[in-house]
VOTORZA-872638 format. One record per atom (N, C-alpha, C): x, y, z; residue in three letters. Coordinates in Angstrom, 3 decimals. Layout:
N
<atom xx="X" yy="Y" zz="Z" code="ALA"/>
...
END
This chain:
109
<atom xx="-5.884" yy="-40.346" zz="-43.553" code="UNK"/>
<atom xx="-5.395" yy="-38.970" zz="-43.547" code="UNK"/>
<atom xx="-6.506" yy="-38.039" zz="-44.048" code="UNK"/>
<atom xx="-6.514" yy="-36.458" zz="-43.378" code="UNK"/>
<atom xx="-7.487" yy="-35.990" zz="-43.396" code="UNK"/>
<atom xx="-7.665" yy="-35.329" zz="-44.897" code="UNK"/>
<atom xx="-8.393" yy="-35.231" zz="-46.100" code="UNK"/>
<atom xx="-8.009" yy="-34.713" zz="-47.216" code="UNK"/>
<atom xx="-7.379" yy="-33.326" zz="-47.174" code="UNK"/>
<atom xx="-7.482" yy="-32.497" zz="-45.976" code="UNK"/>
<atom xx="-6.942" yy="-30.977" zz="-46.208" code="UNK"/>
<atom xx="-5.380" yy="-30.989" zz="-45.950" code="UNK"/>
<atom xx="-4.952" yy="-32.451" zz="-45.515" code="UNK"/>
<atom xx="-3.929" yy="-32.340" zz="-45.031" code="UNK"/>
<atom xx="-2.483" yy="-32.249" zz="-46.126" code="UNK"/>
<atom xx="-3.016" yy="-32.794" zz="-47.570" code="UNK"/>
<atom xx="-1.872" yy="-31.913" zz="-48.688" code="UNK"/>
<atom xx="-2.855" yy="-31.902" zz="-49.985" code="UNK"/>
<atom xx="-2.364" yy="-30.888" zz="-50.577" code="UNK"/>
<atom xx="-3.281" yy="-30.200" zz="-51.396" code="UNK"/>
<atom xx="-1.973" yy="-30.465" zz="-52.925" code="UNK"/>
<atom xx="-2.144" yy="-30.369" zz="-53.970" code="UNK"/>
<atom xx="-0.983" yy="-30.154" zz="-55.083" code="UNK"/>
<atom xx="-1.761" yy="-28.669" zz="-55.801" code="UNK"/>
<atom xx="-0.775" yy="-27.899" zz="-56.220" code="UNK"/>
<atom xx="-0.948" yy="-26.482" zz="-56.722" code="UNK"/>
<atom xx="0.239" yy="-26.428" zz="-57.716" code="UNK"/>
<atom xx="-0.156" yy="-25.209" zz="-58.372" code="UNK"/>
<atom xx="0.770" yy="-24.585" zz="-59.665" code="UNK"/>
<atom xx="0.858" yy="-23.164" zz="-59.194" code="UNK"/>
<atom xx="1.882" yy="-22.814" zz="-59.449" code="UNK"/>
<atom xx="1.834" yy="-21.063" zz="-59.441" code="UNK"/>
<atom xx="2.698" yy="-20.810" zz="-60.208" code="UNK"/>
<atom xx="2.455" yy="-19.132" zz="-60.553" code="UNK"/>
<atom xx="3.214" yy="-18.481" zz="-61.721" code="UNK"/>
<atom xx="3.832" yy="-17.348" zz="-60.321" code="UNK"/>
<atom xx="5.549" yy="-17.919" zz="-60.498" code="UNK"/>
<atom xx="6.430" yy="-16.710" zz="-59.603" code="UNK"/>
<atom xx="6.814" yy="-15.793" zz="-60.405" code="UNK"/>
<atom xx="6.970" yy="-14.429" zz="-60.339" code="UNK"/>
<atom xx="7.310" yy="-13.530" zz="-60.847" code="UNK"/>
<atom xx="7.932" yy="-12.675" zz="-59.772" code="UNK"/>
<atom xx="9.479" yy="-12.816" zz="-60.011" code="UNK"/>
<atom xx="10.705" yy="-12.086" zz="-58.971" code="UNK"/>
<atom xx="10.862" yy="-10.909" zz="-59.298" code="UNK"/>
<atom xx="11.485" yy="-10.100" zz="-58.663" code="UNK"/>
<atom xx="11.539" yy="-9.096" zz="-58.573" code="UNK"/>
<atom xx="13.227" yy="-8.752" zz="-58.459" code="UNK"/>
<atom xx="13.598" yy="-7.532" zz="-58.057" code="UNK"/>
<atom xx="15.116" yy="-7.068" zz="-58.161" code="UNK"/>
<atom xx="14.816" yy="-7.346" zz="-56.164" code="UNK"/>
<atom xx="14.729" yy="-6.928" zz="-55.973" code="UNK"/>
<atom xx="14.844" yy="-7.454" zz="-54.385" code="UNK"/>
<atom xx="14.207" yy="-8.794" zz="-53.672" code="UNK"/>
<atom xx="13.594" yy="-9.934" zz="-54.650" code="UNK"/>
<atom xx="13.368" yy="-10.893" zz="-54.258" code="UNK"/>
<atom xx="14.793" yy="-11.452" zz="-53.824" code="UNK"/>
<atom xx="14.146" yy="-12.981" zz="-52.949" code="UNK"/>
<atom xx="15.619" yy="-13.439" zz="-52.659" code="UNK"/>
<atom xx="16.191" yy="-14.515" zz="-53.289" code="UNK"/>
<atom xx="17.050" yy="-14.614" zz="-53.792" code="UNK"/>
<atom xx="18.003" yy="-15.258" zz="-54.669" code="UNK"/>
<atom xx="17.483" yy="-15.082" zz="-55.779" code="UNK"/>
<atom xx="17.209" yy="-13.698" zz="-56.133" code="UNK"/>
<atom xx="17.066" yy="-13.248" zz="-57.433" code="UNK"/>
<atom xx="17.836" yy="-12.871" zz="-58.409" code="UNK"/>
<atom xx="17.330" yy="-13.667" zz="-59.756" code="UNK"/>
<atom xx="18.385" yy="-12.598" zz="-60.639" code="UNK"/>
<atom xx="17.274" yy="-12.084" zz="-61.690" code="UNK"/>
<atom xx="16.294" yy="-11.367" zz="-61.139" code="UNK"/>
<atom xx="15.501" yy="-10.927" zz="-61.610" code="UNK"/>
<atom xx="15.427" yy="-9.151" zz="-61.940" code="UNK"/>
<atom xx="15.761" yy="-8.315" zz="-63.207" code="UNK"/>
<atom xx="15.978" yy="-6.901" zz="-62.901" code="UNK"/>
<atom xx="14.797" yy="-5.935" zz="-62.715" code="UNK"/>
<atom xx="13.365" yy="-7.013" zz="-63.108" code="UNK"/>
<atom xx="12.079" yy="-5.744" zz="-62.596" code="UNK"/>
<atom xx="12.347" yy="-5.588" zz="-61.400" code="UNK"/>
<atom xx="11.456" yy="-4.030" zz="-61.320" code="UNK"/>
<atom xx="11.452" yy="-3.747" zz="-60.004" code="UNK"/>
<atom xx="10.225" yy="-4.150" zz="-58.997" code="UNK"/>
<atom xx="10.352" yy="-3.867" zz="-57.897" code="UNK"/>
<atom xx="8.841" yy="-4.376" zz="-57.343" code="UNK"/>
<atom xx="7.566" yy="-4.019" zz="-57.562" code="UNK"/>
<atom xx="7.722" yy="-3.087" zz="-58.574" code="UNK"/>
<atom xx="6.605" yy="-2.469" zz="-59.011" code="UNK"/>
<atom xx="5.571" yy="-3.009" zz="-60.276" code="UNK"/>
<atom xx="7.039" yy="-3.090" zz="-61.415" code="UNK"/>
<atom xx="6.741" yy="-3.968" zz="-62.334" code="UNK"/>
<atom xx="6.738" yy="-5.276" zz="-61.972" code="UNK"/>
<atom xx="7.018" yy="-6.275" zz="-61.244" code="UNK"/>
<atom xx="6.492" yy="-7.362" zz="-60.767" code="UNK"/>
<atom xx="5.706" yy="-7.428" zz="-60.478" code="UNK"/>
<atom xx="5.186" yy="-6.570" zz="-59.581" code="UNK"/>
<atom xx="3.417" yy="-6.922" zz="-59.481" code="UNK"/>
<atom xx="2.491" yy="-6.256" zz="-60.654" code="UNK"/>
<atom xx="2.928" yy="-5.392" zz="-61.500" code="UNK"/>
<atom xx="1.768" yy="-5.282" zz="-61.969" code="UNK"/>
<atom xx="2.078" yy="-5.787" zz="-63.245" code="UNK"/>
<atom xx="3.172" yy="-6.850" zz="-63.812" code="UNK"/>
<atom xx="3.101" yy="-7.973" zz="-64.609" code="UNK"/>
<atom xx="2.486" yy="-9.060" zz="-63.692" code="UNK"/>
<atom xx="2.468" yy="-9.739" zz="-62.965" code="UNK"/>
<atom xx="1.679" yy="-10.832" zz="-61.897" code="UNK"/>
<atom xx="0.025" yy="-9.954" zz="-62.169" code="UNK"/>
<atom xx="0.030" yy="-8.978" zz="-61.685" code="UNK"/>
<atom xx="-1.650" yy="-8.139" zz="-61.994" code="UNK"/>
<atom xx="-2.076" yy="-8.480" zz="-63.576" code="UNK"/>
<atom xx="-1.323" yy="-8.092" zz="-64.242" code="UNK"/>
<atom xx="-1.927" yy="-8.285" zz="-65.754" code="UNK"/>
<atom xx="-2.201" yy="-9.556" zz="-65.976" code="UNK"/>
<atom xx="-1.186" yy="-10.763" zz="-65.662" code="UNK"/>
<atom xx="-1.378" yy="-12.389" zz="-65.905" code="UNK"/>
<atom xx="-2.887" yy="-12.671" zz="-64.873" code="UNK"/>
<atom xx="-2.795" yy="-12.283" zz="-63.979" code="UNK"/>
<atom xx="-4.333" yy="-12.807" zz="-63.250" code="UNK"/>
<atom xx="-5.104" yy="-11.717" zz="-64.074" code="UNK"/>
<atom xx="-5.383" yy="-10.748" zz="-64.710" code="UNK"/>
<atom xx="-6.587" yy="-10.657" zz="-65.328" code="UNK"/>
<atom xx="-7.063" yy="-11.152" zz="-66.590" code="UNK"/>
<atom xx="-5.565" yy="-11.816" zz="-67.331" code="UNK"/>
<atom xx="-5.544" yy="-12.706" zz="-68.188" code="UNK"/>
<atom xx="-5.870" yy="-13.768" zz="-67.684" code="UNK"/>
<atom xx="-5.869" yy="-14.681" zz="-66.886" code="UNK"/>
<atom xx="-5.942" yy="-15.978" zz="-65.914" code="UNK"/>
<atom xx="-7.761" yy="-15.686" zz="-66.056" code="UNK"/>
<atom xx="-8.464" yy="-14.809" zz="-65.256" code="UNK"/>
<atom xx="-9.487" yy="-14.746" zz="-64.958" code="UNK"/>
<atom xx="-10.629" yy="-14.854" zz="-66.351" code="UNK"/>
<atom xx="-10.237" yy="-14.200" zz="-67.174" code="UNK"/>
<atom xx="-10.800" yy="-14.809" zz="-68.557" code="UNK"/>
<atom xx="-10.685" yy="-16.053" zz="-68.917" code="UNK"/>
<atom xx="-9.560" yy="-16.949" zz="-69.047" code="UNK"/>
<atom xx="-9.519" yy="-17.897" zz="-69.033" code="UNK"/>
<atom xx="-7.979" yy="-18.943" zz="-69.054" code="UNK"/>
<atom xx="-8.543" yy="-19.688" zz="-67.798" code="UNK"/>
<atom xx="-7.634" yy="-20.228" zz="-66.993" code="UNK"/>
<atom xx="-7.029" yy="-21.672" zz="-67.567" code="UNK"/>
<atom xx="-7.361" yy="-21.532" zz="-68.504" code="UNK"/>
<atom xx="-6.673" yy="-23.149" zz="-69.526" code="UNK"/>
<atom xx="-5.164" yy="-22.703" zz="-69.810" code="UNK"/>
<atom xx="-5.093" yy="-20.922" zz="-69.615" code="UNK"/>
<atom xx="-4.139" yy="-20.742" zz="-70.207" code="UNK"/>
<atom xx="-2.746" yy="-20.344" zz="-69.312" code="UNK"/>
<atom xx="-3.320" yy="-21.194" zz="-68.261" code="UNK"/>
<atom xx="-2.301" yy="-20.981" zz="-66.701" code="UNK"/>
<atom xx="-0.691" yy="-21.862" zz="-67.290" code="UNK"/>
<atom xx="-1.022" yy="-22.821" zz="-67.641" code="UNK"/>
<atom xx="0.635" yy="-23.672" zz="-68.053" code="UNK"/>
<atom xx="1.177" yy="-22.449" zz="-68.827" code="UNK"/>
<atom xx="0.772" yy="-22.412" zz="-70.333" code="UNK"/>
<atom xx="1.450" yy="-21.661" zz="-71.084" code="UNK"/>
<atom xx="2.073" yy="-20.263" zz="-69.991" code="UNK"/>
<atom xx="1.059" yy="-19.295" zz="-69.554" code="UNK"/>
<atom xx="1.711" yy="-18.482" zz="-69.133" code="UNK"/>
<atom xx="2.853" yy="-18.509" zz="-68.169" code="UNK"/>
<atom xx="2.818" yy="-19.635" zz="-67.413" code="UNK"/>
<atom xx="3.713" yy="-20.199" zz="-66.421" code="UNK"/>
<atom xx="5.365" yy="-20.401" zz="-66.912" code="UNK"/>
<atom xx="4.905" yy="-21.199" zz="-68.265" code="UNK"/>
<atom xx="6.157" yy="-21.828" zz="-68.801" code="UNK"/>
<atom xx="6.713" yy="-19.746" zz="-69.648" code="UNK"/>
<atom xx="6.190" yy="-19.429" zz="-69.915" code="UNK"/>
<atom xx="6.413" yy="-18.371" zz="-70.492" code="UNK"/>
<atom xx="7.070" yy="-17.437" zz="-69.369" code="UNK"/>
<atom xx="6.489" yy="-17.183" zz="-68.457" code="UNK"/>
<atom xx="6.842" yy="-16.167" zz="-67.469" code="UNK"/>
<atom xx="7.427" yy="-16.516" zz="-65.663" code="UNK"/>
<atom xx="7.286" yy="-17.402" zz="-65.539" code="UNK"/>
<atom xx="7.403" yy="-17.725" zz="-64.016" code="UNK"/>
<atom xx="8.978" yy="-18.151" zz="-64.286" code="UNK"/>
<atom xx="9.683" yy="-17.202" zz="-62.948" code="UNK"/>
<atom xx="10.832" yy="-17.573" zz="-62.533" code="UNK"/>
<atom xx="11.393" yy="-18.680" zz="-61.495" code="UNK"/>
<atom xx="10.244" yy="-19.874" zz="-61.615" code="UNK"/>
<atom xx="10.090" yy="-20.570" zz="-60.625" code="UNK"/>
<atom xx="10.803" yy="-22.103" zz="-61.289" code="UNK"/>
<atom xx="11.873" yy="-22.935" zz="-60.875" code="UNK"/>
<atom xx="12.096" yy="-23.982" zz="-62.101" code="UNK"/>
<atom xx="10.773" yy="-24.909" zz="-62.320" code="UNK"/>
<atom xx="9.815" yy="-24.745" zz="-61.563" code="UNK"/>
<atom xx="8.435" yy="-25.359" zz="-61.744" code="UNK"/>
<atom xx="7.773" yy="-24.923" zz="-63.161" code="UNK"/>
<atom xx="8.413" yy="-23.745" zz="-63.922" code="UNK"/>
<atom xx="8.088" yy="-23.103" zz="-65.391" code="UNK"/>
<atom xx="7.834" yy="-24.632" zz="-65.734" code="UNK"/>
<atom xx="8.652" yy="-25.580" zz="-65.852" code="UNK"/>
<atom xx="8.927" yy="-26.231" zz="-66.878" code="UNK"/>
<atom xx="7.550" yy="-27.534" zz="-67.450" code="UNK"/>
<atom xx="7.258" yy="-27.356" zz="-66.011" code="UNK"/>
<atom xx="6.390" yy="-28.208" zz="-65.434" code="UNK"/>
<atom xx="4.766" yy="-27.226" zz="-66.053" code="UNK"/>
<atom xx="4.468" yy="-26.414" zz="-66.073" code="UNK"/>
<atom xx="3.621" yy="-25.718" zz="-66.477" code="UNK"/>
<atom xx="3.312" yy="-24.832" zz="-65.122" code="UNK"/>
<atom xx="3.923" yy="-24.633" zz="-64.276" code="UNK"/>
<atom xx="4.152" yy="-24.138" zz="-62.914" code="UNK"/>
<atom xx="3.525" yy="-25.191" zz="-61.972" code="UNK"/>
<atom xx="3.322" yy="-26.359" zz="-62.113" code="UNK"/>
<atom xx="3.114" yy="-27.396" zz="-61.121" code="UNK"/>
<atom xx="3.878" yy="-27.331" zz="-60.354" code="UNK"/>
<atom xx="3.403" yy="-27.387" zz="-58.536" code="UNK"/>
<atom xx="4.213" yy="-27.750" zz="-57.678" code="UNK"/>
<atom xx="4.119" yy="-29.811" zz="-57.277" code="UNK"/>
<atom xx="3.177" yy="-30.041" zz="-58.009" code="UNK"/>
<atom xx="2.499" yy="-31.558" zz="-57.135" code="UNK"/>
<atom xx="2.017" yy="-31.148" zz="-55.861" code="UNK"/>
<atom xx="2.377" yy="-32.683" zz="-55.142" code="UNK"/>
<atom xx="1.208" yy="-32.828" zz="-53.888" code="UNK"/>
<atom xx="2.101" yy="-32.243" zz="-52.996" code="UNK"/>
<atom xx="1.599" yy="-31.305" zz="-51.850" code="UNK"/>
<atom xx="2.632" yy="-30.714" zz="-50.755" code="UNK"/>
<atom xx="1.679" yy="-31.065" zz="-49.229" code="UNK"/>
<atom xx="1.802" yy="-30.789" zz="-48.208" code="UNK"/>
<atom xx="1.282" yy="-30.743" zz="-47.425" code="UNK"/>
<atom xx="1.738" yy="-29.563" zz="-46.163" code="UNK"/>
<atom xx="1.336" yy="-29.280" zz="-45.129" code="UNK"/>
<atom xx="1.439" yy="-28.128" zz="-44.598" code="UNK"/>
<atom xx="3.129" yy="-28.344" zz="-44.105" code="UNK"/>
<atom xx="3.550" yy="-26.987" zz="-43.963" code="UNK"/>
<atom xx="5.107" yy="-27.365" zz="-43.497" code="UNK"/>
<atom xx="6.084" yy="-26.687" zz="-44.538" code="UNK"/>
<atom xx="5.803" yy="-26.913" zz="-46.064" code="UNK"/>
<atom xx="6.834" yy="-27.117" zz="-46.817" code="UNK"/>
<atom xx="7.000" yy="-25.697" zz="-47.364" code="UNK"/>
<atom xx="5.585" yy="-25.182" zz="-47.878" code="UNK"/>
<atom xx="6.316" yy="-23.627" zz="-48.214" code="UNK"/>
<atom xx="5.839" yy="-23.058" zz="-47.507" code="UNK"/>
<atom xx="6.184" yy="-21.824" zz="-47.868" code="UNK"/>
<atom xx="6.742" yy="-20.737" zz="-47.136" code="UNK"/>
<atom xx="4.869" yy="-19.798" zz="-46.688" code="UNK"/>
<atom xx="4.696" yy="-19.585" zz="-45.403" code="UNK"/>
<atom xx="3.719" yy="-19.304" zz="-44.585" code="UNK"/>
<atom xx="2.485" yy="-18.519" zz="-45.869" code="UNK"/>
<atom xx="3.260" yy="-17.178" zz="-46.359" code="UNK"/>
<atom xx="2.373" yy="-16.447" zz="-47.228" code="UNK"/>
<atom xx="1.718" yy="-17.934" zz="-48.172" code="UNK"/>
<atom xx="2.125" yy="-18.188" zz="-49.214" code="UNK"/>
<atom xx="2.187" yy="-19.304" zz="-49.599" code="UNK"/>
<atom xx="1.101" yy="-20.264" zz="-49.531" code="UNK"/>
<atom xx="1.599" yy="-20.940" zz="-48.604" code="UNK"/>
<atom xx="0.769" yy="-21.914" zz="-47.916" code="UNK"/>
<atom xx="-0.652" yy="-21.581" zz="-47.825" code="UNK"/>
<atom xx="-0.737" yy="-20.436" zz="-47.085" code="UNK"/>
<atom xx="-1.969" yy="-20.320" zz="-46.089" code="UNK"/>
<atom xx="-2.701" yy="-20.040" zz="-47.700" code="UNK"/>
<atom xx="-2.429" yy="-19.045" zz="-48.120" code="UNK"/>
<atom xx="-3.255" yy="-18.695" zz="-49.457" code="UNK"/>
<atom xx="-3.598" yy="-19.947" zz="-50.364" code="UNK"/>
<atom xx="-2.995" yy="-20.694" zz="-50.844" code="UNK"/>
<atom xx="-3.246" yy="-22.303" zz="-51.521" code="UNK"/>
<atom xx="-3.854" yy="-22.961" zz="-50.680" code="UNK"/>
<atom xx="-3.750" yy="-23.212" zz="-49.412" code="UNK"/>
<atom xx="-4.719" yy="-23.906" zz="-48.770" code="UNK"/>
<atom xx="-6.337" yy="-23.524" zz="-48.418" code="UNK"/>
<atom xx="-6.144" yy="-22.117" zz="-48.726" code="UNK"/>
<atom xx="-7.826" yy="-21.747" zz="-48.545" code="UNK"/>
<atom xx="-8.123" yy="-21.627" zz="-50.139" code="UNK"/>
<atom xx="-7.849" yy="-22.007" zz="-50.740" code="UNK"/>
<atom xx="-8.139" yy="-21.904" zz="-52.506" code="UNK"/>
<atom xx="-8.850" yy="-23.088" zz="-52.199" code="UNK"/>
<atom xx="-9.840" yy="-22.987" zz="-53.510" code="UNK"/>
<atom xx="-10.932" yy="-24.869" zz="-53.793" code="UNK"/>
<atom xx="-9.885" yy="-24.966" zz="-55.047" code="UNK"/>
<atom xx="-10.582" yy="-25.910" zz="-55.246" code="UNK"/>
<atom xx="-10.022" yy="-26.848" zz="-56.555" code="UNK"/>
<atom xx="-10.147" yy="-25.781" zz="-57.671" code="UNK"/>
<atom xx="-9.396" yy="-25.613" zz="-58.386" code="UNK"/>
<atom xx="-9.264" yy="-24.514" zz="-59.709" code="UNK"/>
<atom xx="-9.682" yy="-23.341" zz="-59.679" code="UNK"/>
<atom xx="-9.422" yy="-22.884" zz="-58.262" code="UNK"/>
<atom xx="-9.311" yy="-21.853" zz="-58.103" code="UNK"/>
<atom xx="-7.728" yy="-20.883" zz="-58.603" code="UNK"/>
<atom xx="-8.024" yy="-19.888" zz="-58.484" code="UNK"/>
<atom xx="-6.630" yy="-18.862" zz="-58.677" code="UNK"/>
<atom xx="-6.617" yy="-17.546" zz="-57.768" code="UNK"/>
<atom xx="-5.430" yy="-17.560" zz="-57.326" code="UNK"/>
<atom xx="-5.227" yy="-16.664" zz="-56.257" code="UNK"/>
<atom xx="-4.971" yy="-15.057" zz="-57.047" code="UNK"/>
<atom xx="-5.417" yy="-14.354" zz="-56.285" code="UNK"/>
<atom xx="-5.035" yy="-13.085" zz="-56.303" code="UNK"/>
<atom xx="-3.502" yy="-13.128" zz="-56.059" code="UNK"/>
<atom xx="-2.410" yy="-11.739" zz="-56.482" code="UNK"/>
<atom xx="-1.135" yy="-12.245" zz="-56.462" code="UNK"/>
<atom xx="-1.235" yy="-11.914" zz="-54.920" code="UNK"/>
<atom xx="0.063" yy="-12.774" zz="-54.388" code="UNK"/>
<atom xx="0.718" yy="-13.208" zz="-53.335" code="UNK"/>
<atom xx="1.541" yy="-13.083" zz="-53.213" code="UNK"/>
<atom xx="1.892" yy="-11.659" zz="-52.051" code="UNK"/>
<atom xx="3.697" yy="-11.506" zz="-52.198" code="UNK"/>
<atom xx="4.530" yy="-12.300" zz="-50.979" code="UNK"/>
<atom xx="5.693" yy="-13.091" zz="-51.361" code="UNK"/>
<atom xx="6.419" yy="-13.488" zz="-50.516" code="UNK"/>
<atom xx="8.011" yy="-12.944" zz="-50.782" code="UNK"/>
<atom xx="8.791" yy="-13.735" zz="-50.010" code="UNK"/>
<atom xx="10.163" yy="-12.862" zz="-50.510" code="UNK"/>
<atom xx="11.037" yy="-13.111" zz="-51.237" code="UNK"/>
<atom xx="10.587" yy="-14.533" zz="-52.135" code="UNK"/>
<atom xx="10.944" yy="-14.824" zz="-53.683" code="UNK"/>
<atom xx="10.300" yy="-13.856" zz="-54.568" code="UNK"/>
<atom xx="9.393" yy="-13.375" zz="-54.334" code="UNK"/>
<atom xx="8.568" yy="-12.807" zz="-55.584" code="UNK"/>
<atom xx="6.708" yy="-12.477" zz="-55.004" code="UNK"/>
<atom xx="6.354" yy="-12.577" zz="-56.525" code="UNK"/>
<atom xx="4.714" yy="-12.321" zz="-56.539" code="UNK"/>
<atom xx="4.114" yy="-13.615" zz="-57.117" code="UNK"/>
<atom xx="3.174" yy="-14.639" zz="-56.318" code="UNK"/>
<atom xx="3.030" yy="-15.764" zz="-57.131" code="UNK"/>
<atom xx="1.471" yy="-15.609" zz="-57.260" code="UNK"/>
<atom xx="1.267" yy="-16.505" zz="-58.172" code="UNK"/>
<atom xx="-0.090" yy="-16.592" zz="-58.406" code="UNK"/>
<atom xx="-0.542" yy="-17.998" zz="-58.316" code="UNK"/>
<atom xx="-1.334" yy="-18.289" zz="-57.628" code="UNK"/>
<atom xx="-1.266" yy="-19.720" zz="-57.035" code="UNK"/>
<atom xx="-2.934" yy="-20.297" zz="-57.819" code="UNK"/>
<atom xx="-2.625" yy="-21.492" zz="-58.428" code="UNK"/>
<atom xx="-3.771" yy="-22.149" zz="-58.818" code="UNK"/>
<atom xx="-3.383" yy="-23.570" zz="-57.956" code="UNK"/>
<atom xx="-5.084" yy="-23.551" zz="-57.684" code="UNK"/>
<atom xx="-5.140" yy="-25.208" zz="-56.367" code="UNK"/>
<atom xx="-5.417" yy="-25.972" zz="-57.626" code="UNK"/>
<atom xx="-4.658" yy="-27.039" zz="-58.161" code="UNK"/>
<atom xx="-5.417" yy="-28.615" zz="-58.577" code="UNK"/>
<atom xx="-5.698" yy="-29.258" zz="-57.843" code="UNK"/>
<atom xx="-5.545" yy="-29.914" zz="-56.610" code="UNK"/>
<atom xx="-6.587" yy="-30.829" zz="-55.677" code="UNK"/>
<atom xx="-6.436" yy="-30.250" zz="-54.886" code="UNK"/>
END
């Protein structure tokens, strides 16, 4: 199997009042620019991706330190995907809006 063919990632979701199946009351505004503040915190330094995850992500992956594990193409959702799959290894995404929320996607393999 080809190595690009599943990748494992973490992201920090941050929902919004119009995400879907939200019970989230920021608005879309303050969602992204809490997701904006955590990646310029992230970008200083990125050891501190679990904690903020478990702290802030509305994703049940919090628990996990926002680990998704190993995925391969197919499983999430297009925005998603495509953005984690062009990430290298410990990299971190700029936020990423889909229609759960604003995620911030770090590639581990």
């Amino acid at each position: 199997m080809a190595k690009d063919n599943k990748i494992s990632a973490s992201h920090i979701l941050i929902m919004h009042n119009e995400s879907k199946n939200s019970e989230s009351e920021l608005s879309k505004d303050d969602a992204l620019k809490l997701a904006s503040d955590l990646h310029k915190k992230l970008i200083k330094d990125l050891n501190i991706f679990k904690d903020l995850a478990i702290k802030h992500s509305s994703c049940s992956s919090a628990q996990y330190g926002g680990s998704l594990g190993e995925f391969g193409k197919g499983v999430m959702v297009k925005q998603f995907e495509e953005v984690a799959f062009s990430l290298k290894v410990n990299e971190l995404s700029e936020p990423v809006e889909t229609e759960f929320g604003y995620h911030l996607i770090k590639r581990d393999s």
